[in-house]
FIVOVO-996039 format. One record per residue (C-alpha): x negated, y negated, z; residue in one letter. Coordinates in steps of 0.02 Angstrom, whole numbers, plus 50000, padded with zeros to 5 digits. Layout:
% FIVOVO-996039
XYZA...
END
This chain:
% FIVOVO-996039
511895078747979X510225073548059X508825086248063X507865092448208X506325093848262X505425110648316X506155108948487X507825106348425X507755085848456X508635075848324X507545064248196X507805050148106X507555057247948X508305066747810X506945073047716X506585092247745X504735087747693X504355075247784X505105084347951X503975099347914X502575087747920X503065081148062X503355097448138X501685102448086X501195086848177X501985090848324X501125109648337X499235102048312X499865087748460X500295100448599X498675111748555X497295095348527X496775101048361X496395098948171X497315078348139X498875077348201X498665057448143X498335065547945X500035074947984X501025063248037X500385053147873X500965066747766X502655064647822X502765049447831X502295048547653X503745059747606X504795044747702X504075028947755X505765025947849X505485042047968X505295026948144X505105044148259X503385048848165X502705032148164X503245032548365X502365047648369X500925039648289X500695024548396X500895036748557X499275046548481X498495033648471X498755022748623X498395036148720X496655039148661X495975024048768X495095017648627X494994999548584X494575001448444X495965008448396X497144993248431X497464989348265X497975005948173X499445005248356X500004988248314X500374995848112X501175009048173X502444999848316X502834985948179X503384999148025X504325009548171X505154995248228X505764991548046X506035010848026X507505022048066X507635025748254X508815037248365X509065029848533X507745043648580X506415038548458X506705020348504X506015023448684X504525032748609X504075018348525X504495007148681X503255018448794X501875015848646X502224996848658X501894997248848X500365005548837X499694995548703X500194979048796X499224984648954X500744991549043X500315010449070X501325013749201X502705008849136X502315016248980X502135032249078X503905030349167X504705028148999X503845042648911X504395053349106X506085044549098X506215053548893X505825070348939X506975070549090X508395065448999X507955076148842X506875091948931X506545099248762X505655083148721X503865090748728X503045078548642X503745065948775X503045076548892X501615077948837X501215060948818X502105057948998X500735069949054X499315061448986X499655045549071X499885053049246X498185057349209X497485040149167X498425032549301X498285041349439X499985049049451X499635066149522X501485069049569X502485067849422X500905077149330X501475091549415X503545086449428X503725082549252X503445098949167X504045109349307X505775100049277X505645103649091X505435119749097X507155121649160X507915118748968X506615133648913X506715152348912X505125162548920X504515165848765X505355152048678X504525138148572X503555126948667X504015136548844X501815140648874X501495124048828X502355117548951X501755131449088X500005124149044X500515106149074X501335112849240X499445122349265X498645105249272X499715097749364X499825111049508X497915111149516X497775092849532X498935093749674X497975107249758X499065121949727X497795132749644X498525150049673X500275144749573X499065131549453X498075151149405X499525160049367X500405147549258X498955144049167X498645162449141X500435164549087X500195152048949X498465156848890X499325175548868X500835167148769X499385155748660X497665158848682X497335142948555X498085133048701X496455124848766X497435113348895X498115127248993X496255136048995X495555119249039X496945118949190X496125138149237X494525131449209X494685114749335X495665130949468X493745139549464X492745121449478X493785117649616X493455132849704X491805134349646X492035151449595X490855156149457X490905172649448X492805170549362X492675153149298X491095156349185X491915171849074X493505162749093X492965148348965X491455160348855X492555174148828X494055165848794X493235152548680X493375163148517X495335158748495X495235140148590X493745131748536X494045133648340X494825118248275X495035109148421X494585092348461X494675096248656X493405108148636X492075098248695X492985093848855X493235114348890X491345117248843X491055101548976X491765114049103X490775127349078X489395115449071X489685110849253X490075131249336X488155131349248X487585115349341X488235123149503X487255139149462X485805129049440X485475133549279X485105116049213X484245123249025X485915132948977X486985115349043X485605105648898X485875119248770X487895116948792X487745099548767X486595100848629X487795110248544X489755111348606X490015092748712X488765082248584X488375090448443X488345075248332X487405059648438X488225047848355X490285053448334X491345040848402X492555049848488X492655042048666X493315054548743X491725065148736X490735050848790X491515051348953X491105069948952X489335066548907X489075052649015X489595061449184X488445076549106X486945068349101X487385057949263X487575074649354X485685079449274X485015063049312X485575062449476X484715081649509X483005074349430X483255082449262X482345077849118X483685073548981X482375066948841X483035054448744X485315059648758X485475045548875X484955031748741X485595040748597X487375039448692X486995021948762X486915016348596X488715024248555X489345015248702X488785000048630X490214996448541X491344996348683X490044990848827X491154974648816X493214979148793X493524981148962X495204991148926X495175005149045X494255006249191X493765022949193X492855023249027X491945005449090X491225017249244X490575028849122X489845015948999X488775008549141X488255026849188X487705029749004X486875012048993X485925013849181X485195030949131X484695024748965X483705012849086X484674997448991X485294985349121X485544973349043X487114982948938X487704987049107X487804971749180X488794965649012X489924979149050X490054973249237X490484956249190X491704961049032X492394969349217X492154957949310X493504944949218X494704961949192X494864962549386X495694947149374X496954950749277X498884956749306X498844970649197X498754986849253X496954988849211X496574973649292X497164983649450X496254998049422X494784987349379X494924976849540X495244992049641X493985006249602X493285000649427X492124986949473X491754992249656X491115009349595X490125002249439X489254989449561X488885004649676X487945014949530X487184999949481X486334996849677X485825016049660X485115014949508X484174999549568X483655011349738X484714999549850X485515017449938X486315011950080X487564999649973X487665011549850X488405024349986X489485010650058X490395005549904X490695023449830X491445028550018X492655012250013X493255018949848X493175038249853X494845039549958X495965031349820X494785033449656X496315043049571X497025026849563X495935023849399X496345041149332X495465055249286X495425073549368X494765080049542X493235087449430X492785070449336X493065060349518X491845073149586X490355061349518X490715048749646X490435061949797X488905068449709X488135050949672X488655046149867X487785063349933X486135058049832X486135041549924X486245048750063X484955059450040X483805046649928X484215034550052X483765041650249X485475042150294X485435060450369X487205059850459X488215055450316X487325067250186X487785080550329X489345075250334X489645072750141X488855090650110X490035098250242X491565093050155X491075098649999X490375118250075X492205119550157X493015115749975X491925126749897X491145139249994X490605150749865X489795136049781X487765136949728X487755119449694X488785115249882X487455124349976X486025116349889X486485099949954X486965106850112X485255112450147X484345095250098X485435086750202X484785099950356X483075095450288X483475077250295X484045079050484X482555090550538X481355079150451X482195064050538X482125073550710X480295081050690X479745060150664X
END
């Protein structure tokens, strides 16, 4: 009789060790902490033959966005291919295979197509959910968990951690009200869930609404930020509801010590973070000392792999604020010969990738009004490339600077009014809003 999983999914193995691994795995997966990768190791050690943990495996890893990470995926989708599979497992592996061939939306349909056939699949899920978020898929980030919730009872195992994904995806779609009390539901159920706080969190960034979103993240951070390797990304969060405050020391000291405490980890992930940080403080005429060439020289590494758009962007932001063009324009032609390619990527590339990199490159190099052209092409299907409404909000900012930097008084206006009726209680929104008045009273005065 096969075994199951914590969710009750059968596995292809029969060892009660290695499935306790495994399920050990699968608990440090849904809450991004300790090494889910050193788990799934330890059962496969008690059976080599286990094909759903080495699916597992390649999953984790593919969907880290990491390059260099292409050859630890390939291990794991050859031994799971010459493992022991379920019909299940097999897809998982399939999905992996996709993503690590440059297919991620289809590699995101299979992983979707698992968990609505087997809704207690939550590590399908989970990985589904993921890639709407890297490819733009704001929909089914939303859909997916909402229909797998109907094979859970409240209270069950695994129930909050799908609320959370739900969270997300209800905030990304603009439904903040519902997105707050889902993610609150889950938080109560597991306050070491740091996705659904980070779904709260984006709910108070979007609304710029301080006053909740700041003790939101600091007082909860006692039972999420222990362990977890998405703390940085939460601690990002509150780094931002400071920028917006305009309290740009406390936004240094947080990435001092929560995003980038150690300069040189290679976790790209938190590059990204870092990189749209110090963007944000370059791009308000902050001082960062020396973080920008410390984390060019991270980037480095990858300036060159061209293997997801969205981390390319933030390479080039890391290597123009480090004041080292010529890494960015490596990065812009590594991008440059991605665009023309099939793949996915090459899309995303061609599409909002390479047209957004050029446009920081012309403002870094003061050419404004191209700067502001390019980014306002782009703005209006940016999600295409991935990332959240928060992350995206970087392209607005860098457009309203332009603007501003540039003379171009009715669009900084205009760009500024937008962003006062989405956030109305914002610091940061009415800042803005009053240099662009400047701008225009300056302009009229001449």
């Amino acid at each position: 009789m096969a075994l199951k999983d914590r969710y009750g999914n059968p596995a292809s193995t029969q060892s009660q060790a290695a499935m306790q691994k495994y399920d050990e795995a699968l608990d440090l997966i849904r809450l991004y902490r300790g090494d889910p990768v050193a788990a799934l190791d330890a059962a496969l050690a008690e059976d080599p033959d286990f094909g759903g943990a080495w699916a597992a495996r390649a999953g984790l890893l593919v969907t880290a966005t990491d390059k260099a990470y292409a050859e630890e995926t390939e291990r794991s989708l050859r031994a799971g291919a010459a493992a022991n599979l379920n019909e299940r497992e097999r897809m998982h592996l399939q999905a992996a295979q996709d993503w690590a061939e440059g297919r991620y939306i289809d590699g995101t349909m299979r992983y979707g197509r698992i968990a609505q056939d087997n809704p207690r699949d939550v590590l399908a899920l989970q990985y589904a959910h993921v890639g709407c978020f890297f490819v733009g898929m704001q929909s089914e980030l939303r859909d997916w968990p909402l229909q797998a919730l109907r094979a859970f009872k409240r209270g069950e195992e695994g129930c909050s951690y799908i609320q959370g994904m739900a969270a997300f995806g209800l905030e990304e779609c603009g439904d903040f009200a519902r997105a707050d009390i889902y993610g609150r539901q889950a938080v109560e159920a597991d306050p070491r869930d740091g996705w659904a706080v980070h779904a709260v969190a984006h709910v108070n960034e979007m609304r710029g609404d301080l006053d909740t979103g700041i003790p939101w993240l600091a007082n909860n951070a006692q039972h999420w930020a222990p362990e977890s390797g998405f703390a940085y990304h939460n601690w990002w969060h509150l780094g931002l509801l400071y920028l917006d405050k305009g309290d740009t020391g406390e936004v240094l000291k947080l990435y001092d010590e929560k995003v980038r405490p150690d300069p040189t980890a290679q976790v790209m992930l938190e590059w990204i973070d870092a990189s749209a940080m110090l963007w944000r403080l370059h791009l308000e005429g902050v001082d960062v000392g020396d973080r920008f060439e410390k984390l060019a020289a991270c980037w480095q590494r990858a300036g060159e792999d061209a293997f997801y758009a969205f981390n390319d962007l933030h390479a080039v932001m890391a290597f123009l604020g480090a004041g080292r063009a010529t890494d960015a324009e490596r990065t812009l032609k590594a991008m440059r010969k991605a665009a023309a390619d099939g793949g996915d990527n090459g899309y995303m590339t061609r599409k909002v990738g390479l047209p957004l990199a050029e446009a920081f490159v012309a403002f870094e190099a003061g050419r404004y009004g191209e700067a502001l052209e390019k980014i306002a092409a782009t703005r209006g299907l940016a999600q295409r490339f991935g990332g959240s409404h928060a992350q995206r909000d970087i392209l607005s900012l860098t457009a309203m600077h332009a603007a501003l930097r540039g003379g171009f008084a009715a669009a900084a206006e205009a760009i500024a009014a937008e962003r006062l009726a989405h956030k109305p209680q914002s610091p940061w929104a009415g800042r803005l809003a009053r240099q662009a008045r400047e701008l225009s009273a300056k302009q009229r005065a001449a």
